[in-house]
C-alpha positions in Angstrom: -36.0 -6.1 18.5 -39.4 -5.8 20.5 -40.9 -2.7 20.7 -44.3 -2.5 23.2 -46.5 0.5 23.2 -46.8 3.2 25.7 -50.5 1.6 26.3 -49.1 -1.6 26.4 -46.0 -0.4 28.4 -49.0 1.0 31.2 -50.5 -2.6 31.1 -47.8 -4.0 32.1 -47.0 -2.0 34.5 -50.5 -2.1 36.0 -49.7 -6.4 36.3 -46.5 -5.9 37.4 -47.4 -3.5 40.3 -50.4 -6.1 41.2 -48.1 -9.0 41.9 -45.8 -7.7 43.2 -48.3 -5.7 45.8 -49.7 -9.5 46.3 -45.9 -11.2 46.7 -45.4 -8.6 49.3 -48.6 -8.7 51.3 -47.4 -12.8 50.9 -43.9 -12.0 52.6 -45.4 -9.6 54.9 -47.6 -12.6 56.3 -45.1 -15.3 56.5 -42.3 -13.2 58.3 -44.6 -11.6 60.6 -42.7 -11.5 63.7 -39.3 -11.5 62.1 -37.6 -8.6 62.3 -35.7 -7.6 58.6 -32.0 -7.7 59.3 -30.6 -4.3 59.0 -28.3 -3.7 55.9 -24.3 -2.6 56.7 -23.9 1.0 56.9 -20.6 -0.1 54.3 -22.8 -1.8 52.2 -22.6 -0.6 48.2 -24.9 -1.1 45.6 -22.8 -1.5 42.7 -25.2 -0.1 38.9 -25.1 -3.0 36.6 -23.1 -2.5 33.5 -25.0 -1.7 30.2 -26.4 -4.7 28.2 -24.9 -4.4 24.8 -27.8 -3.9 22.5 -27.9 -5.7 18.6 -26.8 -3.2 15.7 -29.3 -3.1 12.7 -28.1 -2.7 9.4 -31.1 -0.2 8.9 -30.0 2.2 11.3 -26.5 3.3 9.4 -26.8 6.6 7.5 -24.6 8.1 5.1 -20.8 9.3 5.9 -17.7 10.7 4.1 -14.3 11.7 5.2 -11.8 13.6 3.8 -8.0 13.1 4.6 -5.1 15.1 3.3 -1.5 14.0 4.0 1.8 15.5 2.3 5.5 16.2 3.2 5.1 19.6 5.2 2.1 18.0 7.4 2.8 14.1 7.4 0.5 14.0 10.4 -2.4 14.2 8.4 -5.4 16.3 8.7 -9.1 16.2 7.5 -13.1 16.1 8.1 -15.7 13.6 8.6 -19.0 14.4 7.9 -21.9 12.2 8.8 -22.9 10.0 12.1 -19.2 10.2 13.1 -18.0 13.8 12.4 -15.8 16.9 12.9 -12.3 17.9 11.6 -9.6 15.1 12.4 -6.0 14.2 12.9 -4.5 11.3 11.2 -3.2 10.0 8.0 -3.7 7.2 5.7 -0.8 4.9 6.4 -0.8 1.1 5.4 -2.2 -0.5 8.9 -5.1 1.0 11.2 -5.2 4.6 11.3 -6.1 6.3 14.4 -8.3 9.8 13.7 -8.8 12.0 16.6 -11.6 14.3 15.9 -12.9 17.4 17.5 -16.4 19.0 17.6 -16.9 16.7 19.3 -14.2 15.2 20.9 -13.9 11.7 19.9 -11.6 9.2 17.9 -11.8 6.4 15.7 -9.6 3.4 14.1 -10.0 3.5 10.8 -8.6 0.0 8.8 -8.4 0.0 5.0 -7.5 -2.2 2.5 -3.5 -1.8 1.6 -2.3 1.5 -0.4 0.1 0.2 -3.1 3.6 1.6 -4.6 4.1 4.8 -6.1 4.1 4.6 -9.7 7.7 6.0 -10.9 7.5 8.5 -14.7 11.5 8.5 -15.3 10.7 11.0 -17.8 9.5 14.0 -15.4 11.1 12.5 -12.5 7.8 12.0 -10.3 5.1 9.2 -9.2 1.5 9.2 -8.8 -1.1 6.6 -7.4 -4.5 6.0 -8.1 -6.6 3.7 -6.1 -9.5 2.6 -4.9 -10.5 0.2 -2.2 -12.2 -0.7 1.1 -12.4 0.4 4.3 -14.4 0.2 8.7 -14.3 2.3 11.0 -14.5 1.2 14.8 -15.0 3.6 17.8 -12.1 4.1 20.6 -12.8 7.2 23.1 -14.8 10.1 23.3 -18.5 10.8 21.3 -17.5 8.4 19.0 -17.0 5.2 21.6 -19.7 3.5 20.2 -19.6 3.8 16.2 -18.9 1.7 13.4 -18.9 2.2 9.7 -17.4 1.1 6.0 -17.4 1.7 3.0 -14.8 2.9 0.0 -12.0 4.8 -0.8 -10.5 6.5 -3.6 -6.9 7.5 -2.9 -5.0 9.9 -5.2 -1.3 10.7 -4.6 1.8 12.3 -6.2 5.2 12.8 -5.3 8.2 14.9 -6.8 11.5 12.7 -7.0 14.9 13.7 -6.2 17.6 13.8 -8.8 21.6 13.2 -8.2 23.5 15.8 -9.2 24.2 15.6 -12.5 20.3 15.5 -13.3 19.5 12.0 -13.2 16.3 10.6 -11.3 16.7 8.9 -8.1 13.1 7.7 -8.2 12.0 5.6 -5.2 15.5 4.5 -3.8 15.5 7.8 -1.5 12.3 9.8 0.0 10.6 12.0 -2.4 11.6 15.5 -1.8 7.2 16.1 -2.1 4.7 13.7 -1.3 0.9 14.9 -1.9 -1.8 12.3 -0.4 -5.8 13.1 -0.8 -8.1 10.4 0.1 -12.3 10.6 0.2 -14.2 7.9 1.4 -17.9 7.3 1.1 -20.0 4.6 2.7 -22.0 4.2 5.6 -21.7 5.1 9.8 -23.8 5.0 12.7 -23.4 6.3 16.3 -24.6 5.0 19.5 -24.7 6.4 22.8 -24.3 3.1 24.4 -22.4 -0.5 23.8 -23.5 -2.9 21.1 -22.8 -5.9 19.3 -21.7 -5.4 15.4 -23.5 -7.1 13.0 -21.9 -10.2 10.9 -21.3 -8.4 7.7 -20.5 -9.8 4.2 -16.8 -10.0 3.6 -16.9 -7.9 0.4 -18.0 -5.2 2.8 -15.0 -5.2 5.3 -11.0 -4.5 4.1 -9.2 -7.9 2.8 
């Protein structure tokens, strides 16, 4: 990325005014005589579309999210905190998650590496998961349009089984009767206010 003073920005502007003060005297002289056809009163100038500007590595700053998912709210709630922030709406569910956050308005797709099986404990009759893994974050609508960020998870869940009725654990082959999910990620975000192109990034980075 180039980067050109506010002295150097004037110098060039000085040039630029020169010629093109000097191409215009030039056109003025060899059209003279030639009247300029007048543009259609229809006629549109349509703004050209934003050149998408290279991401730098060095720009991303910290971020974390928490998201909390469990029986009686299986939509999911939580808070990011960093370039991309505010409370959110979304779970953790194996594929990409979409979060809507607000303050400001904005939402994200969040992609992760896979959350495994419950781990089943016949003797109390529940299940638990502890894991750890990857995940990127892309912008959709809203203040967030233009973010991205990855980074890591840790994923801790835990889930009360049913039993028949004589007592004997069901374990996984019906829905828990409780399901408690609590996931905090850590890594790093940024957030532009205009389009841009991502940067190649190492694969132990992104989610397998």
């Amino acid at each position: 990325m180039t980067f050109v003073s506010r002295f150097g920005f004037r110098r060039l502007a000085v040039v630029g005014a020169v010629s093109l003060g000097a191409l215009g005297l030039a056109a003025g002289t060899a059209s003279a005589g030639t009247p300029s056809p007048s543009p259609s009163p229809t006629e549109t100038v349509t703004a050209p579309a934003p050149t998408p500007s290279p991401l730098n590595l060095r720009h991303l700053r910290a971020e974390t999210f928490i998201i909390h998912s469990s029986t009686l709210e299986p939509g999911g709630d939580g808070v990011f905190a960093g370039p991309v922030h505010g409370a959110s709406v979304g779970n953790f569910d194996n594929g990409p998650d979409l979060e809507s956050l607000t303050g400001p308005v904005g939402a994200v797709r969040l992609f992760h590496t896979r959350v495994g099986p419950l781990v089943v404990d016949w003797a109390t009759c529940t299940a638990s998961l502890h894991q750890t893994g990857r995940w990127a974050l892309v912008g959709v609508s809203g203040a967030d349009r233009f973010s991205f960020g990855f980074g890591r998870y840790t994923l801790d869940a835990d889930a009360i089984l049913a039993r028949s009725r004589s007592g004997r654990c069901l374990g996984l082959r019906v829905d828990p009767l409780d399901v408690d999910v609590h996931v905090l990620g850590t890594g790093q975000a940024i957030n532009l206010r205009g389009p841009f192109i991502a940067p190649r990034l190492s694969p132990s980075l992104l989610p397998a």
